[in-house]
C-alpha positions as CSV (number, residue, x, y, z in Angstrom):
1,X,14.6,34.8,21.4
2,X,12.0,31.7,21.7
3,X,14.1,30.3,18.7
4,X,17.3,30.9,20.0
5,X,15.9,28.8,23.8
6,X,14.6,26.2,21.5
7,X,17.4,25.7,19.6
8,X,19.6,25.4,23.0
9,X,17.1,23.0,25.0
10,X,16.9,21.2,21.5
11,X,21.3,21.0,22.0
12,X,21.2,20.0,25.6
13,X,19.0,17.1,25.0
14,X,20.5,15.8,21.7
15,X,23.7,16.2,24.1
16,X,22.1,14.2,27.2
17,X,20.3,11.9,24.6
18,X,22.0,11.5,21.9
19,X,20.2,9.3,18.6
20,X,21.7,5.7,18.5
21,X,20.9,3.3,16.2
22,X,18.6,0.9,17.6
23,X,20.1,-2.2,16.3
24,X,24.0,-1.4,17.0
25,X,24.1,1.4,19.1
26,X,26.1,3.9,17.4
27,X,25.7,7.6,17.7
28,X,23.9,9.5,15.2
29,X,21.1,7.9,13.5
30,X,17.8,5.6,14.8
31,X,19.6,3.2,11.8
32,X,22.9,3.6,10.7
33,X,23.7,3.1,6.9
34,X,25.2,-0.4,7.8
35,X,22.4,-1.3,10.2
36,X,20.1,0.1,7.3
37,X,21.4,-2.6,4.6
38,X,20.4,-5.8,6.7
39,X,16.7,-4.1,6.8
40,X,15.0,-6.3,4.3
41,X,11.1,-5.7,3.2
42,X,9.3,-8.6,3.6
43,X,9.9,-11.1,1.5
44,X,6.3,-12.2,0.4
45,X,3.4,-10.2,0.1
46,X,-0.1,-11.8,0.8
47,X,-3.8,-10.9,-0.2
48,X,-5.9,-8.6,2.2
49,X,-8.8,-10.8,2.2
50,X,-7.9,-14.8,2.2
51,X,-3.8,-14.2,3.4
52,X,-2.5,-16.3,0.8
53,X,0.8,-15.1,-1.3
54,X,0.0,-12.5,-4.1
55,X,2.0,-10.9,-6.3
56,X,2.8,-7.5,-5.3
57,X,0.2,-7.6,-2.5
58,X,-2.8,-7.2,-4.9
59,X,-6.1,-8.6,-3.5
60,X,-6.6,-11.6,-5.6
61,X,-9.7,-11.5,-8.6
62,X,-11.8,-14.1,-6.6
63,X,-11.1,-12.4,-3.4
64,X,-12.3,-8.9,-4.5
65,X,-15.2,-7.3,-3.5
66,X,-16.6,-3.6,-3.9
67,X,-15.4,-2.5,-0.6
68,X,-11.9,-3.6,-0.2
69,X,-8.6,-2.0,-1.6
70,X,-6.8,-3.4,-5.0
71,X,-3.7,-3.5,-2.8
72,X,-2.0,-3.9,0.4
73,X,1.8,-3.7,1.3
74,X,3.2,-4.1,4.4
75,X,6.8,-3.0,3.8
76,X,8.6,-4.3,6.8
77,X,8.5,-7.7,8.9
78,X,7.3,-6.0,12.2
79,X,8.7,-9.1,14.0
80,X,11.8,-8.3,13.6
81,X,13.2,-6.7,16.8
82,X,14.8,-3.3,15.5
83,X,11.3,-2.8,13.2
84,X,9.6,-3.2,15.7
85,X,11.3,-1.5,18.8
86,X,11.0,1.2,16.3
87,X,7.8,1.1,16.1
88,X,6.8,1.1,19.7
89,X,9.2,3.9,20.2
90,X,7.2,5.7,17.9
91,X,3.8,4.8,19.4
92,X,4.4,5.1,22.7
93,X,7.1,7.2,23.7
94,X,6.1,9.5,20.5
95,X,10.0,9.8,18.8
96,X,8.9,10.9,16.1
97,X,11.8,11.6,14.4
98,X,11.8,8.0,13.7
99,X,9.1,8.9,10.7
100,X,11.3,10.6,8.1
101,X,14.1,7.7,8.7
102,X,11.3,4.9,8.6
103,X,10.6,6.8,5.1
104,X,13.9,7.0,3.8
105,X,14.1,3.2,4.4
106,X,11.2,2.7,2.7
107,X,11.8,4.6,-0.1
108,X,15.3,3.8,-0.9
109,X,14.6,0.5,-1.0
110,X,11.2,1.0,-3.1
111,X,13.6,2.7,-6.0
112,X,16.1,0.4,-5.4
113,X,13.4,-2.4,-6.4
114,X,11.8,-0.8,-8.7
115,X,8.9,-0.4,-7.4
116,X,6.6,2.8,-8.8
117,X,3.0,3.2,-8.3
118,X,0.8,5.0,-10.9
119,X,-0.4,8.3,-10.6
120,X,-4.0,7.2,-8.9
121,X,-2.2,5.3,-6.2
122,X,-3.4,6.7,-2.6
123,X,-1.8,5.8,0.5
124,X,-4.2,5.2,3.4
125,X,-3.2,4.6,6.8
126,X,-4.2,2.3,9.4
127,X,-6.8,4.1,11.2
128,X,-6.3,4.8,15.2
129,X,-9.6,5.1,17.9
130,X,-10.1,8.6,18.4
131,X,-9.4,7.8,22.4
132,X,-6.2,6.6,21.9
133,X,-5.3,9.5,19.3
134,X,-6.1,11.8,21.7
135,X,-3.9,10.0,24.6
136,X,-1.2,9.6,22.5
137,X,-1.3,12.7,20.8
138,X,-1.2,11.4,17.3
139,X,-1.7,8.4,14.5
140,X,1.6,7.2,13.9
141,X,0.5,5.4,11.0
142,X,-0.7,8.9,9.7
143,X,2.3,10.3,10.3
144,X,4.0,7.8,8.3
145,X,1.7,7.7,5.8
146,X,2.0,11.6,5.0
147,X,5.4,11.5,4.9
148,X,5.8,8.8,2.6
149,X,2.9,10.1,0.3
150,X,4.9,13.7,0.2
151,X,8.1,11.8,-0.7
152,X,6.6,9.4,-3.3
153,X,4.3,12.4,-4.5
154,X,1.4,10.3,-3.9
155,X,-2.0,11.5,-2.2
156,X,-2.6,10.8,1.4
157,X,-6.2,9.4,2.8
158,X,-7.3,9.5,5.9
């Protein structure tokens, strides 16, 4: 019975407030396939520690230290205004069913590049103060990161 209630309320809302895209507005989808092919990653990946470009986001040799990852990668250009209105839907009105489609963009466009990581990758996500996780309910970055670890079959670190 509490399934069948869900499942209902679930059907009113998606009803009421039905998934756009956010960049044309069309019914259905947070991005819809054609809004999904003008989503570029960025375009130059830079070092952690000194910000200049580097090649496939590795921290470069004279940069390195013992404390500081091999690699960073920030997929998307968070400047962009349908990345990042995303994004603050995410954090702060907590839609998370943005997560899996963030993924599937990521990942489709990680095989489409041919980009693989080696079995000893880790993905680690940007940490959140404990204050704010428990306001908010949850690390979106965590969330994203799990995700994309489970669909890459990669380990996740918090």
């Amino acid at each position: 019975m509490d399934n069948l209630l869900r499942t209902i309320y679930k059907n009113i809302i998606a009803f009421l407030f039905p998934i756009k895209c956010l960049k044309c507005g069309r019914v259905g989808k947070w991005f819809c396939e054609d809004c999904a092919e003008t989503l570029r990653p960025v375009a130059e990946l830079h070092c952690l520690i000194c910000q200049r470009p580097a090649l496939g986001g590795f921290t470069h040799v004279q940069c390195r230290t013992r404390n500081n990852p091999e690699r960073i990668i920030c997929y998307f250009d968070f400047h962009e205004k349908v990345v990042s209105r995303a994004i603050h839907l995410l954090k702060y009105k907590g839609y998370v069913s943005l997560v899996s489609e963030i993924t599937n963009l990521i990942t489709s466009s990680l095989e489409e590049n041919g980009v693989s990581f080696g079995e000893e990758a880790v993905i680690v996500p940007v940490p959140l103060h404990p204050v704010k996780k428990l306001l908010r309910g949850f690390n979106q970055s965590e969330l994203l990161a799990n995700e994309l670890a489970r669909s890459l079959g990669l380990e996740a670190r918090s």
